[in-house]
C-alpha positions as CSV (number, residue, x, y, z in Angstrom):
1,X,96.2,108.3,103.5
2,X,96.1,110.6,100.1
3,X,92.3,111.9,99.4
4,X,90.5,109.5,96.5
5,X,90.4,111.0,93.6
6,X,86.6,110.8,93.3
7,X,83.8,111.1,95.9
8,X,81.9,108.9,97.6
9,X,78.6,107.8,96.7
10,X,75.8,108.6,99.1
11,X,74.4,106.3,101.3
12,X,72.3,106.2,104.2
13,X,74.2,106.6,107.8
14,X,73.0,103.2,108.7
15,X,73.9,101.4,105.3
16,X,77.3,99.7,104.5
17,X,78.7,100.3,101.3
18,X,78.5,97.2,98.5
19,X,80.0,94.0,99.9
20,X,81.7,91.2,98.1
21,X,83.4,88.3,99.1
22,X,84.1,85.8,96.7
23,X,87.1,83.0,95.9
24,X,90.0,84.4,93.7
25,X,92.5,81.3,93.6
26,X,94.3,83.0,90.2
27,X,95.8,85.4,92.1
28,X,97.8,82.9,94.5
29,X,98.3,79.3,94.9
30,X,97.9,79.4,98.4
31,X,95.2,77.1,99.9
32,X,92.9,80.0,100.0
33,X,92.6,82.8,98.5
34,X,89.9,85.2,98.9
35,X,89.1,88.8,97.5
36,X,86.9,91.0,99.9
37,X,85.5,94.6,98.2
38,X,84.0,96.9,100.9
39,X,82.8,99.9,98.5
40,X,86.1,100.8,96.8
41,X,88.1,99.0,99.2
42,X,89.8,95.5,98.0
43,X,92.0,93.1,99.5
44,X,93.1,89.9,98.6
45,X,93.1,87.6,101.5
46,X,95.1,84.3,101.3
47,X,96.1,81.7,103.9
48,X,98.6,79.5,103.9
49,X,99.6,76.4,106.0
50,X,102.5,75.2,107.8
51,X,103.4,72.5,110.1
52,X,106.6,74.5,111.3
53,X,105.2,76.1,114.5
54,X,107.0,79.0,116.6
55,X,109.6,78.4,118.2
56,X,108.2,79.2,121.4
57,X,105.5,76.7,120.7
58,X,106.9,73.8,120.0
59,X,107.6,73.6,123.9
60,X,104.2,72.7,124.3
61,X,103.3,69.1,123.7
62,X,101.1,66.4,124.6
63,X,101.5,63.0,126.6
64,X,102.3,61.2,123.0
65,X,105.0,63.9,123.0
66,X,103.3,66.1,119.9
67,X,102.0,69.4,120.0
68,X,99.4,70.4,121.7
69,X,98.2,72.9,119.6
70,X,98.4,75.0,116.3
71,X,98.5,78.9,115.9
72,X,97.1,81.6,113.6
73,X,98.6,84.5,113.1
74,X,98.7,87.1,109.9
75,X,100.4,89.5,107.8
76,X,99.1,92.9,106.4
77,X,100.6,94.9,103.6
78,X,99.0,98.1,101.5
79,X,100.4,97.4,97.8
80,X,102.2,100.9,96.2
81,X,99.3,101.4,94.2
82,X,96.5,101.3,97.0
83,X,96.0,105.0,97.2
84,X,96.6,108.0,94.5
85,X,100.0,108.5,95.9
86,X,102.5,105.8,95.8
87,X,103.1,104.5,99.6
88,X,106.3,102.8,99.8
89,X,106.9,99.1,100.4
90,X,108.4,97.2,103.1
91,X,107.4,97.2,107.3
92,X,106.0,99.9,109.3
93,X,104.5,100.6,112.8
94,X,101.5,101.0,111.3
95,X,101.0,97.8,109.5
96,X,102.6,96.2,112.6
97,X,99.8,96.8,114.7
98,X,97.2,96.1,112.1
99,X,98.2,92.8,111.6
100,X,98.8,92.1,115.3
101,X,95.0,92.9,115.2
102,X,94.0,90.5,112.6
103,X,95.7,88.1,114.4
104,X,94.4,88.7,118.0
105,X,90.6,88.8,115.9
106,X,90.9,85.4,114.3
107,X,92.1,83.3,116.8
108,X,88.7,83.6,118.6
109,X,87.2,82.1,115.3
110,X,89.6,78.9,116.2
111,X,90.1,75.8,119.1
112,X,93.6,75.9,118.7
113,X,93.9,72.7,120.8
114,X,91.7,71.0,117.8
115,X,94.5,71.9,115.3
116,X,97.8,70.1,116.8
117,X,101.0,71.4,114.7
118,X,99.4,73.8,112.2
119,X,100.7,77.1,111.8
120,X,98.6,78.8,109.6
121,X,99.8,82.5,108.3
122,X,96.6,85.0,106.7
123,X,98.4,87.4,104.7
124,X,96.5,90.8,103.7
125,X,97.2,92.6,100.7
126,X,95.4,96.0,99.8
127,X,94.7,96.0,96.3
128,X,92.7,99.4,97.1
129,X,91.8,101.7,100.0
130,X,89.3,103.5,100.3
131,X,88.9,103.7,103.9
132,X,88.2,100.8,105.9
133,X,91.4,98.2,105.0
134,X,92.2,96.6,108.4
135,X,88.1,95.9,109.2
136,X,87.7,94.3,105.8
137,X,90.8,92.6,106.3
138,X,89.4,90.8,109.0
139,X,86.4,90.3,107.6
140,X,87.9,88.1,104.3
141,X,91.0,86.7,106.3
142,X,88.3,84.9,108.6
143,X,86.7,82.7,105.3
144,X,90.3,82.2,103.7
145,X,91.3,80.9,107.5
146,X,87.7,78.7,107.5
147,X,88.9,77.5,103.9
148,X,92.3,76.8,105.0
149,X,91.3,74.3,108.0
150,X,89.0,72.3,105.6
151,X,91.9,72.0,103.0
152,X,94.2,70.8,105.9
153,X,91.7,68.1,106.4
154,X,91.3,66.6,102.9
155,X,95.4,66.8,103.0
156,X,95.4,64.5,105.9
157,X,97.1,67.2,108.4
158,X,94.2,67.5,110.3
159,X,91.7,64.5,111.3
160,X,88.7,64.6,109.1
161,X,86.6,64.7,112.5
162,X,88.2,68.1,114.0
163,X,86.5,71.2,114.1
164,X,89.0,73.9,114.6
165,X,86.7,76.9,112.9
166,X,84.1,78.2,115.9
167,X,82.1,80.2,113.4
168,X,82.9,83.0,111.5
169,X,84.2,86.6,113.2
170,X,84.3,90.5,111.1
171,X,84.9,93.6,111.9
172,X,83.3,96.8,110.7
173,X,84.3,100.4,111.3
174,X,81.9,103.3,112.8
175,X,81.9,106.9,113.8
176,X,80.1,110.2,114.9
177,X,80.5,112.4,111.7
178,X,79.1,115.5,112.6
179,X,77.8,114.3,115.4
180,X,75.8,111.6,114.1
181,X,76.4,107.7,114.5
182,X,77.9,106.4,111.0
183,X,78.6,103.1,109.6
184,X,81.3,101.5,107.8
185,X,83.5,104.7,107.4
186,X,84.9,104.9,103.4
187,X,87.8,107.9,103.7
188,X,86.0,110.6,103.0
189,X,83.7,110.0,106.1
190,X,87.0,108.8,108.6
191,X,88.7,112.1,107.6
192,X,85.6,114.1,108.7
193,X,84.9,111.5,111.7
194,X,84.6,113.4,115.5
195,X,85.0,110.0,116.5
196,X,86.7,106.9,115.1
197,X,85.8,102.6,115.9
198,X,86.9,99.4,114.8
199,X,84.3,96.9,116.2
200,X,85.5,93.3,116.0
201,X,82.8,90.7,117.2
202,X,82.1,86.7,116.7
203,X,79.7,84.7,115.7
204,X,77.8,85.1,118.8
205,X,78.1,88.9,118.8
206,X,80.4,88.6,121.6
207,X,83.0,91.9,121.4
208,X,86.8,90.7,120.5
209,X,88.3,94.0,120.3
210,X,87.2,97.2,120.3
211,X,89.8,100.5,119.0
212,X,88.6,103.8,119.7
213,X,89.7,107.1,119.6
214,X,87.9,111.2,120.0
215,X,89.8,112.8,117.2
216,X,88.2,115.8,118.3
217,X,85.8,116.3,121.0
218,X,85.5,113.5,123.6
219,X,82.2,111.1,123.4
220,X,79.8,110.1,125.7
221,X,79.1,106.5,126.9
222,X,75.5,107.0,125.2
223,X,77.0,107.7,121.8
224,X,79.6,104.9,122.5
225,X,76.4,102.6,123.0
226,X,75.2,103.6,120.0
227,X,78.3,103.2,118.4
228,X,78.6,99.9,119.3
229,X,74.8,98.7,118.1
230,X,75.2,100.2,114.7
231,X,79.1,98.1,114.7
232,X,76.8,94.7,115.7
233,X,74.0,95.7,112.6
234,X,76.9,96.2,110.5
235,X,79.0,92.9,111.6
236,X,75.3,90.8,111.7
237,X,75.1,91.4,107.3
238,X,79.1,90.9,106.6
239,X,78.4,88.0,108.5
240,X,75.3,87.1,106.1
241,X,78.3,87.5,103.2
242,X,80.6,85.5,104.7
243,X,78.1,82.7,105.2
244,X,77.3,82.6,101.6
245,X,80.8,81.3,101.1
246,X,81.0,79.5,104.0
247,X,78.3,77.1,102.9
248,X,80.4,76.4,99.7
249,X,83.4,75.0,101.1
């Protein structure tokens, strides 16, 4: 990713940068639609619902001969203008796997079996990076998914008395950055970082995936340990954020 064109502001190694999470239904007419800012970082997060399931799904059905259960999956994309230098449009490998992440991360916030025949589809759009695009993704896609299941409701899709959303999950990025534990890494801190982590967890602090890689030296399983508490201190406050909106639907 190109270098920002201006620095960082400093923060403690503890600290995640400003958080928003708010509703931005201009920008789609999706059922939600929700914009995330993690320091410079922005995506637009919107969710949208189907009752077309996979292919492979539709196999599975009930004794009344209807589906069984609904799936979740999700999208990513990094818009041209993202970074300083234009990134081109269309699929890549590395998008492929993010989004397979954001996928794999919120279907632990769902009971699939308590949404029968709904396919709903989070798409992520990076408005800017700054560092950080895949963990914030998760972050916003899980209160556009929450929003998404409640609209389903009031459309009659879904009975009024499900409860497909579990509670909310996020994910947070941290590193050793010379040598020391660091939280919530912004680009000028990754591209420094000994070590790199994505730390998804849910709502019970329960670890859904974990991504890690020694970019230089190898780490010990101390520093991973530490790694790991700063990620839950980190995921504990977006989680404040995403409650916030949460308690608005």
């Amino acid at each position: 990713m190109p270098t920002p064109t201006t620095k960082s502001p400093s923060r403690r190694p503890n600290h995640l940068r400003p958080v928003t999470i708010k509703r931005y239904p201009a920008a789609s007419l999706s059922p939600a639609s929700i914009l995330i800012e993690l320091g410079r970082t922005r995506v637009l997060c919107t969710a949208s619902v189907e009752t077309d399931l996979p292919p492979w799904l539709r196999k599975e059905v009930g004794p009344d001969g209807k589906p069984s259960r609904g799936w979740v999956t999700a999208e990513y994309a990094m818009l041209p203008g993202a970074t300083p230098q234009r990134s081109k449009r269309g699929p890549n490998s590395r998008a492929t796997e993010i989004q397979r992440l954001i996928a794999r991360v919120l279907r632990a916030a769902v009971d699939l079996q308590q949404m029968p025949g709904l396919l709903i589809t989070c798409d992520c759009d990076v408005l800017s990076a700054d560092g950080g695009t895949r963990v914030a993704s998760i972050t916003g896609a899980c209160v556009a998914l929450a929003h998404a299941l409640d609209w389903s409701k009031k459309q009659g899709l879904l009975p009024k008395t499900a409860k497909p959303f579990l509670g909310p999950v996020a994910a947070v990025s941290v590193g050793l950055v010379d040598g020391a534990p660091h939280l919530d890494l912004d680009y000028a801190l990754d591209s420094r970082a000994d070590v790199d982590l994505n730390v998804a967890m849910d709502h019970r602090g329960r670890l859904i995936e974990v991504q890690g890689t020694a970019e230089r030296e190898p780490f010990t399983r101390k520093q991973l340990d530490q790694l790991l508490d700063l990620a839950a201190t980190g995921i504990r406050r977006l989680m404040s954020a995403q409650r916030k909106l949460l308690r608005q639907r």
